[in-house]
Structures are given as C-alpha cells and as structure tokens.
PyMOL commands that place a pseudoatom at each C-alpha (Angstrom):
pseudoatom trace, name=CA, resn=UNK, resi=1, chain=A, elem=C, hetatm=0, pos=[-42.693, -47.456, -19.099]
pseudoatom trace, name=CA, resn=UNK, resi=2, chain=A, elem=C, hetatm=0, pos=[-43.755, -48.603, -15.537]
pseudoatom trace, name=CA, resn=UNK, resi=3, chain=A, elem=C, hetatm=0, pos=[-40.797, -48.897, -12.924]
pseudoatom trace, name=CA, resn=UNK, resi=4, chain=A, elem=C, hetatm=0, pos=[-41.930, -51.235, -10.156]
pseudoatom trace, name=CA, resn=UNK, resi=5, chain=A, elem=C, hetatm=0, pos=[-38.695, -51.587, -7.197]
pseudoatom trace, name=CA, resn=UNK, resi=6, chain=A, elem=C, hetatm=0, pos=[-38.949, -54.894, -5.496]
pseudoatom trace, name=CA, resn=UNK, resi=7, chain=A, elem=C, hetatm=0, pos=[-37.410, -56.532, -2.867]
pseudoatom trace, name=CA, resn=UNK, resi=8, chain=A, elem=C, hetatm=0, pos=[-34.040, -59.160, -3.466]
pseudoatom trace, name=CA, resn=UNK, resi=9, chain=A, elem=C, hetatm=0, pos=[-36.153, -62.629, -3.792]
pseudoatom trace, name=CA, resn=UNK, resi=10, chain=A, elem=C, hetatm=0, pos=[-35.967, -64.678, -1.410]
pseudoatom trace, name=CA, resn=UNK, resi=11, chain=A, elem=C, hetatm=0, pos=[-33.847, -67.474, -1.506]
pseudoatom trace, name=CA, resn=UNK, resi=12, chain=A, elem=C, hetatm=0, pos=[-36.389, -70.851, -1.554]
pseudoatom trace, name=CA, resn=UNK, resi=13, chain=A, elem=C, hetatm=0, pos=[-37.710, -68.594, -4.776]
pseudoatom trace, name=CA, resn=UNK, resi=14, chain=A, elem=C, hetatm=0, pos=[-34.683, -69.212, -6.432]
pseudoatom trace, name=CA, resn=UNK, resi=15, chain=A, elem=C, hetatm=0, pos=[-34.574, -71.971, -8.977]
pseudoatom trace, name=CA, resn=UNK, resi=16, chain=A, elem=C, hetatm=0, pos=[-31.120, -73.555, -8.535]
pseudoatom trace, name=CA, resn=UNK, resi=17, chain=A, elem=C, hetatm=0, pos=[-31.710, -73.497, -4.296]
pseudoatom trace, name=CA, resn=UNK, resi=18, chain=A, elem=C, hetatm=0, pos=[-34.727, -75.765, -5.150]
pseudoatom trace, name=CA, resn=UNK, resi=19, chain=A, elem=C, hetatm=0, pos=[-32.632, -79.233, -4.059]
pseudoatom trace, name=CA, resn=UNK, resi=20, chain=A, elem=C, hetatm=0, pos=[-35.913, -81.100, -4.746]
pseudoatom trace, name=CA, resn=UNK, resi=21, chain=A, elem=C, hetatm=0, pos=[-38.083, -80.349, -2.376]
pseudoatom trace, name=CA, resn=UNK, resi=22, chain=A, elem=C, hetatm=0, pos=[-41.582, -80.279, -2.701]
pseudoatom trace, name=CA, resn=UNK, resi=23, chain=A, elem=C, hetatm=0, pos=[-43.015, -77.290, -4.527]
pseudoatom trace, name=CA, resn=UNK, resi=24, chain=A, elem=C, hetatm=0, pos=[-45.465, -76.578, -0.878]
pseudoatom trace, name=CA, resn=UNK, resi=25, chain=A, elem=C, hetatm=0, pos=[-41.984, -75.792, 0.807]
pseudoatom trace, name=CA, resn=UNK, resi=26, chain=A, elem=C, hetatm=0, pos=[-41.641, -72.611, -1.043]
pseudoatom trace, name=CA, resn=UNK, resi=27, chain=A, elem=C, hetatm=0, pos=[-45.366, -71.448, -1.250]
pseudoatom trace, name=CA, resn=UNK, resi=28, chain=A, elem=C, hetatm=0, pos=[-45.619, -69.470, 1.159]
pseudoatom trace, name=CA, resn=UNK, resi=29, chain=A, elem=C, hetatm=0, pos=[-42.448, -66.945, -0.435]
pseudoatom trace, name=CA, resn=UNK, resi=30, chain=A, elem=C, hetatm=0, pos=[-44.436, -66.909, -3.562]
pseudoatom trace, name=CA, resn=UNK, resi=31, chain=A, elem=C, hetatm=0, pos=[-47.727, -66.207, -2.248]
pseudoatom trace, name=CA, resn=UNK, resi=32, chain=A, elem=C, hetatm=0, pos=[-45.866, -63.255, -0.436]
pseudoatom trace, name=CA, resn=UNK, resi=33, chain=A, elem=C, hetatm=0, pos=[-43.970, -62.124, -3.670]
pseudoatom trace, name=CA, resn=UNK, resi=34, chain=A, elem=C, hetatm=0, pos=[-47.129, -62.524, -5.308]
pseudoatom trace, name=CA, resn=UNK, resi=35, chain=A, elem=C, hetatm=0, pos=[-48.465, -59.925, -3.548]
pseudoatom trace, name=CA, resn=UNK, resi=36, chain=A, elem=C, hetatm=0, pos=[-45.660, -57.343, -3.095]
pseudoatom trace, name=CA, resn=UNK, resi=37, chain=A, elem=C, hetatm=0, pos=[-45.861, -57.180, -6.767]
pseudoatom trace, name=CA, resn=UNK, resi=38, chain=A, elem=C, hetatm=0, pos=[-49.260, -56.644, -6.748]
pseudoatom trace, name=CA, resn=UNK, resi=39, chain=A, elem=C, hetatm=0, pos=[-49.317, -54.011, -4.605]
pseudoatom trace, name=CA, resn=UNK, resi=40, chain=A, elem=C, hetatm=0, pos=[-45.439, -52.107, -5.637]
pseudoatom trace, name=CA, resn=UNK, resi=41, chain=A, elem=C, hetatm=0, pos=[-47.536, -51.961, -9.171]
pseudoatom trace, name=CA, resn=UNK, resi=42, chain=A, elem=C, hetatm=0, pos=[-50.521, -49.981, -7.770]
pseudoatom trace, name=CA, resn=UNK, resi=43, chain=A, elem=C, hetatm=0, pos=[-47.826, -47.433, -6.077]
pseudoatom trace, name=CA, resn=UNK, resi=44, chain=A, elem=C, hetatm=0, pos=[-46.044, -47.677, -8.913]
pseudoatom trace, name=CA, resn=UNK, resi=45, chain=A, elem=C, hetatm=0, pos=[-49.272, -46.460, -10.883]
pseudoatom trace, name=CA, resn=UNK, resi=46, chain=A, elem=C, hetatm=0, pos=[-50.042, -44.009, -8.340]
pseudoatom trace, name=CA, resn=UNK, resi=47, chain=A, elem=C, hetatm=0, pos=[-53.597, -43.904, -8.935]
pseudoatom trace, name=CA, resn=UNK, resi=48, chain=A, elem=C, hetatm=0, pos=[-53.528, -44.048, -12.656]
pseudoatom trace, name=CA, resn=UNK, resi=49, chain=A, elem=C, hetatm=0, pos=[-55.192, -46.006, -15.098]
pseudoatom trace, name=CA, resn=UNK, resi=50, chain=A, elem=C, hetatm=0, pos=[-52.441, -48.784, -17.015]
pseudoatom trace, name=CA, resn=UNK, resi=51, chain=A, elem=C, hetatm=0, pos=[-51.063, -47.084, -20.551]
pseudoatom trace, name=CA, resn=UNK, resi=52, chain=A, elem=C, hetatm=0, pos=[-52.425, -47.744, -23.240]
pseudoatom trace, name=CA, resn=UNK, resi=53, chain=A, elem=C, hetatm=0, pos=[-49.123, -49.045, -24.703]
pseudoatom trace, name=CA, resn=UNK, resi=54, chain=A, elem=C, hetatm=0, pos=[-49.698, -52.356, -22.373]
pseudoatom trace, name=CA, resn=UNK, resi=55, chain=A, elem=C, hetatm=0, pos=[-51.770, -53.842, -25.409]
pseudoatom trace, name=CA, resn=UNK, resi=56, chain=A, elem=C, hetatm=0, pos=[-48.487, -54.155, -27.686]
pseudoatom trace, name=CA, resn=UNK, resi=57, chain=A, elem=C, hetatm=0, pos=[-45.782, -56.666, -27.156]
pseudoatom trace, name=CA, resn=UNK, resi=58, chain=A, elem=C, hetatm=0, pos=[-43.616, -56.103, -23.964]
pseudoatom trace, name=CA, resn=UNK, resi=59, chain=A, elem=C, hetatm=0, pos=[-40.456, -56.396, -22.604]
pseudoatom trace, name=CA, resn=UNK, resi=60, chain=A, elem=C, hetatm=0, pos=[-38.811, -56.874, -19.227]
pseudoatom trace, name=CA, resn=UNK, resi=61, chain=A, elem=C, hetatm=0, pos=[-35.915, -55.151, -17.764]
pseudoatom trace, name=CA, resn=UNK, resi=62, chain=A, elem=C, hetatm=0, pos=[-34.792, -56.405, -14.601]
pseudoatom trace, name=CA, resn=UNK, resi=63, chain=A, elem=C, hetatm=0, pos=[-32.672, -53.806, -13.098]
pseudoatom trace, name=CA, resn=UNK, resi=64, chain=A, elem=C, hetatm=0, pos=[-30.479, -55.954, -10.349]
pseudoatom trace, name=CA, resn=UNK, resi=65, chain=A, elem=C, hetatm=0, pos=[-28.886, -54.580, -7.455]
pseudoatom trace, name=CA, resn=UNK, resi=66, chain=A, elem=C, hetatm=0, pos=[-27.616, -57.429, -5.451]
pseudoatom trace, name=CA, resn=UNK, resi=67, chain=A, elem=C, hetatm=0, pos=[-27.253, -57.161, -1.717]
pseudoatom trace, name=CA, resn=UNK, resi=68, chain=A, elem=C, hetatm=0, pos=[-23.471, -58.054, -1.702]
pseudoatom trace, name=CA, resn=UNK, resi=69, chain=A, elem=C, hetatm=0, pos=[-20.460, -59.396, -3.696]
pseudoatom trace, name=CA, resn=UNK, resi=70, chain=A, elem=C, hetatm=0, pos=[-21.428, -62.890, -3.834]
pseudoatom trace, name=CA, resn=UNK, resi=71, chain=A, elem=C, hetatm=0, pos=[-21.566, -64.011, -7.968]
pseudoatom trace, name=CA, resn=UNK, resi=72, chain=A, elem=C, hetatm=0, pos=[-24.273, -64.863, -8.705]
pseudoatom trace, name=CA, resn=UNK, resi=73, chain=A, elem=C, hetatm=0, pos=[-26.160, -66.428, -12.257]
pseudoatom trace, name=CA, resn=UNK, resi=74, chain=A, elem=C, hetatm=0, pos=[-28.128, -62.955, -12.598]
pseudoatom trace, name=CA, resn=UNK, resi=75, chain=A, elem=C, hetatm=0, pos=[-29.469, -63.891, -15.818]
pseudoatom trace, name=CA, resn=UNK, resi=76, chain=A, elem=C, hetatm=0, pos=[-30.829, -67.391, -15.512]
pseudoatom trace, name=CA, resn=UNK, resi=77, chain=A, elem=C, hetatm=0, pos=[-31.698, -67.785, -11.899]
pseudoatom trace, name=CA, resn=UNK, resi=78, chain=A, elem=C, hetatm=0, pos=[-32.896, -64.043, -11.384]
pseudoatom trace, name=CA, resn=UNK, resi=79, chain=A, elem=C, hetatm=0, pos=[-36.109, -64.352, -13.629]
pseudoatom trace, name=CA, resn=UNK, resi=80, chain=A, elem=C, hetatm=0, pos=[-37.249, -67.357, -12.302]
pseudoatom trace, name=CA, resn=UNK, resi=81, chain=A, elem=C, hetatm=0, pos=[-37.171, -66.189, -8.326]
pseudoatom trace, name=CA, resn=UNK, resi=82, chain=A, elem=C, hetatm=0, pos=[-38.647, -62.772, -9.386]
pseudoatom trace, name=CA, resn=UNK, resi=83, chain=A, elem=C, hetatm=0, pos=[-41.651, -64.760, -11.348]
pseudoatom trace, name=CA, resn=UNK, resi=84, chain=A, elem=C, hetatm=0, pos=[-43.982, -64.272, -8.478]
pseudoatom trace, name=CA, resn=UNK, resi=85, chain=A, elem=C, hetatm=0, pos=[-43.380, -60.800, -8.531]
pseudoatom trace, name=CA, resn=UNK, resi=86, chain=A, elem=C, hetatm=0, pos=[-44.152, -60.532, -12.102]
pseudoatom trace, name=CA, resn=UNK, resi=87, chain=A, elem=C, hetatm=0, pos=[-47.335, -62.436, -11.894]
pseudoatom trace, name=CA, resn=UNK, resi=88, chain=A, elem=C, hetatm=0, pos=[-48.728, -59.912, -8.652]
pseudoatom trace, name=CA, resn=UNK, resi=89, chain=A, elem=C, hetatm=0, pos=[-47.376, -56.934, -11.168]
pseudoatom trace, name=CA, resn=UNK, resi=90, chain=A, elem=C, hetatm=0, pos=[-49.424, -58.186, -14.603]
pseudoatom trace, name=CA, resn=UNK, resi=91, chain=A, elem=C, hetatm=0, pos=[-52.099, -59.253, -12.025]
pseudoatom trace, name=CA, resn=UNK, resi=92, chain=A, elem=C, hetatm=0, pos=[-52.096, -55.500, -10.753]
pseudoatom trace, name=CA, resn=UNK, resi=93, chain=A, elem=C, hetatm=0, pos=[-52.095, -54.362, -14.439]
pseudoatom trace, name=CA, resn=UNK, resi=94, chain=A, elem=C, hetatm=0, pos=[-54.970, -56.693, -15.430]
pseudoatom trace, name=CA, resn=UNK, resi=95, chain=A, elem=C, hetatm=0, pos=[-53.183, -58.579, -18.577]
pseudoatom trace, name=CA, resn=UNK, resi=96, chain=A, elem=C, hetatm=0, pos=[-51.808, -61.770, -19.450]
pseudoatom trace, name=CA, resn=UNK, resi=97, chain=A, elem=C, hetatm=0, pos=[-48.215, -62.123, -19.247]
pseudoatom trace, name=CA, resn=UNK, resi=98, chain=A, elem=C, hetatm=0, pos=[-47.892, -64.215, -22.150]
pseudoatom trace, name=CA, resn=UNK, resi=99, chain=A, elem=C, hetatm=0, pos=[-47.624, -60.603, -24.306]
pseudoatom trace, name=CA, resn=UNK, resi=100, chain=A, elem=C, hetatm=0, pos=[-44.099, -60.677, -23.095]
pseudoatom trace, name=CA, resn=UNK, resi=101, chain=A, elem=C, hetatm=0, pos=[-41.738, -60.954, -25.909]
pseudoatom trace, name=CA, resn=UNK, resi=102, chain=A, elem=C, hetatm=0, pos=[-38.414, -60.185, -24.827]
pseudoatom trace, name=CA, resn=UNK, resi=103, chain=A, elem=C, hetatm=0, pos=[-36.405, -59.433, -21.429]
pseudoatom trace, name=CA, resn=UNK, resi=104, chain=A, elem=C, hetatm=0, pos=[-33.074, -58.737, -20.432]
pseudoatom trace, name=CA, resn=UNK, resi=105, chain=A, elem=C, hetatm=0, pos=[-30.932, -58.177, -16.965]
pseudoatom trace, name=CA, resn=UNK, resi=106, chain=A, elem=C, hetatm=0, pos=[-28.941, -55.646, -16.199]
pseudoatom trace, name=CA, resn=UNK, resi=107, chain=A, elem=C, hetatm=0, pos=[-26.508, -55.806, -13.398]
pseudoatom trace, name=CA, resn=UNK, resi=108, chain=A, elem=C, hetatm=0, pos=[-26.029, -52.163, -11.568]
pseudoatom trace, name=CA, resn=UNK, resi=109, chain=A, elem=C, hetatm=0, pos=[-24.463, -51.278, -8.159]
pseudoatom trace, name=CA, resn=UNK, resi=110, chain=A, elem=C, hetatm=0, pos=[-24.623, -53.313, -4.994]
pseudoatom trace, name=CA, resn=UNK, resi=111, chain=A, elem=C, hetatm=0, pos=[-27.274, -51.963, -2.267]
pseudoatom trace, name=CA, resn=UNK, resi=112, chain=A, elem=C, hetatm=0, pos=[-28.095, -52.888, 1.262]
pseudoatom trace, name=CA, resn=UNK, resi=113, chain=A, elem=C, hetatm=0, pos=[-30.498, -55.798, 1.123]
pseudoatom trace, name=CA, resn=UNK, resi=114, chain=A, elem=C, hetatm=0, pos=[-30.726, -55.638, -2.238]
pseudoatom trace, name=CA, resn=UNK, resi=115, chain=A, elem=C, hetatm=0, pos=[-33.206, -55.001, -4.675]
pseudoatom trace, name=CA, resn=UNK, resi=116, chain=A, elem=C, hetatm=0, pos=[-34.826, -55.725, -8.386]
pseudoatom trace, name=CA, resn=UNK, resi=117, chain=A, elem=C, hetatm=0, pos=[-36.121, -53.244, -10.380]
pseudoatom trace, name=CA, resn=UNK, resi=118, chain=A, elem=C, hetatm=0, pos=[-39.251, -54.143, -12.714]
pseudoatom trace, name=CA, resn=UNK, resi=119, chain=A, elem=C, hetatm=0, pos=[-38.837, -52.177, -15.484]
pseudoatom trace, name=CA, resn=UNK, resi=120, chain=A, elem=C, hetatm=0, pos=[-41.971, -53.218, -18.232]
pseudoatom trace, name=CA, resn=UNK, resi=121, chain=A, elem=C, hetatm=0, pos=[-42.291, -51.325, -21.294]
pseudoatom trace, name=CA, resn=UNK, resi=122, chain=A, elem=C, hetatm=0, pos=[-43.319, -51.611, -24.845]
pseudoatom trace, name=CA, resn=UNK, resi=123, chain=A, elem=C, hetatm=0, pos=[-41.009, -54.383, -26.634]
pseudoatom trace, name=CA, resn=UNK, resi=124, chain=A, elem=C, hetatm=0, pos=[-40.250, -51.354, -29.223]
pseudoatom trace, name=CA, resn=UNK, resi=125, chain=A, elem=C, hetatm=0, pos=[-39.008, -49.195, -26.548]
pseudoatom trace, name=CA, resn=UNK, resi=126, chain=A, elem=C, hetatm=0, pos=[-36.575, -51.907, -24.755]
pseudoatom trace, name=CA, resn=UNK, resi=127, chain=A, elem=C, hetatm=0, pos=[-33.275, -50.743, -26.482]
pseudoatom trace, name=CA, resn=UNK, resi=128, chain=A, elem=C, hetatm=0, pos=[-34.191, -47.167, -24.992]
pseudoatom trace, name=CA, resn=UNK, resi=129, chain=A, elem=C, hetatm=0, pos=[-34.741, -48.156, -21.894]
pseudoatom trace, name=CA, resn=UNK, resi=130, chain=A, elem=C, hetatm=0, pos=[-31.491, -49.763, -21.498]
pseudoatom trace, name=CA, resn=UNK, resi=131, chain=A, elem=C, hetatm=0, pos=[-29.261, -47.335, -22.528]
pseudoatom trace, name=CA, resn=UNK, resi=132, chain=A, elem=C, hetatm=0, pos=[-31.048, -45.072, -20.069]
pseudoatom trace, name=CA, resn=UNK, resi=133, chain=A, elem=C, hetatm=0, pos=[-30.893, -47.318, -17.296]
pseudoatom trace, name=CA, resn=UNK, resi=134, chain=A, elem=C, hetatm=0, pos=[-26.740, -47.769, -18.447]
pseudoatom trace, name=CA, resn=UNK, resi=135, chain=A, elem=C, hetatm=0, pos=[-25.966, -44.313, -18.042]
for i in range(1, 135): cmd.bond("trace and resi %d" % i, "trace and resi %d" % (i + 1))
show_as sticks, trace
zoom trace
C-alpha cells in the first residue's frame, strides 16, 4: 500500500465547475496537480524502489477530507479533479494507469484546507484497506 496526502483540488479541476470553457482555461491547475503528485509519490516512497505488488491489478482509495461543510458529489466529481494527481503519482511510480481496476471514496473528517488522501494498493487488498481506513 502507498499513501500519497494531496492537496483539496482546485476548483477549475473539478468536472461539474467546467461551464464550458475551453480545456486551456484549466491547464495550468493540472499541470500543477500533475506535478504535486509526482513529487508527494517520491516522499511518499521515501527513497524506495515501487513494490513489487504494483504489477497486479490496483485499486484506488480516495480518502476525502473536505475543507468545510459544503455537500459536495464526493464520489463522482472527486475522481475526476484529483485525475491530475493520479497521473503525476503513476508517472512517479513508472506504470500505466490503465492496471486500475477498481476505486472507491471514502468520506472522513473535515480539515483546514482540506485534503485527499491517495491510497493505491493491490485490487486484492482494497476491502482491507477500507476497513482500516473506517476505524
């Protein structure tokens, strides 16, 4: 299991703020998230090679602590502005993020400015990883 923490998205990242605009007006916030990914992975790693468990089928756990009360569609919009930050993470990691076969969002207590945590870990290991994540 690899536990990345990430910033809250921005908001022209997420997917239902859009309102047609051009997909330029939001480059710049991806090209950013891009590369906090990128980089939380490798500090995530701490200097370690990837597991060896990264050549199975994976999962994603996005652990989401919002930055205030406001409702919000967690587990539609949520994956789509964190996307970025997935692609600088599996960039960090060196693989293809197409061996992805499951995900799931979990909702846990609000924190000042908010924050996502990347949890990626063996699709077979998912159910485990919740539960510890809900205690």
């Amino acid at each position: 299991m690899i536990r990345i923490t990430l910033p809250w998205p921005p908001q022209p990242l997420w997917p239902n703020r859009s309102g047609g605009k051009h997909w330029a007006a939001k480059d710049k916030d991806r090209t950013s998230a891009k590369e906090t990914g990128y980089y939380a992975t490798l500090e995530a790693l701490q200097g370690h090679n990837p597991p060896l468990w990264l050549n199975d089928p994976l999962a994603l756990v996005y652990v989401v602590h919002a930055p205030n009360k406001i409702r919000r569609d967690i587990h539609d919009n949520l994956p789509g502005a964190c996307k970025p930050f997935v692609d600088g993470a599996f960039a960090a990691l060196k693989i293809d993020d197409s061996q992805v076969s499951g995900s799931t969002t979990l909702r846990r207590e609000i924190v000042k400015l908010g924050a996502v945590e990347l949890i990626i870990c063996s699709l077979s290991d998912m159910a485990g990883v919740v539960a510890e994540v809900l205690k």
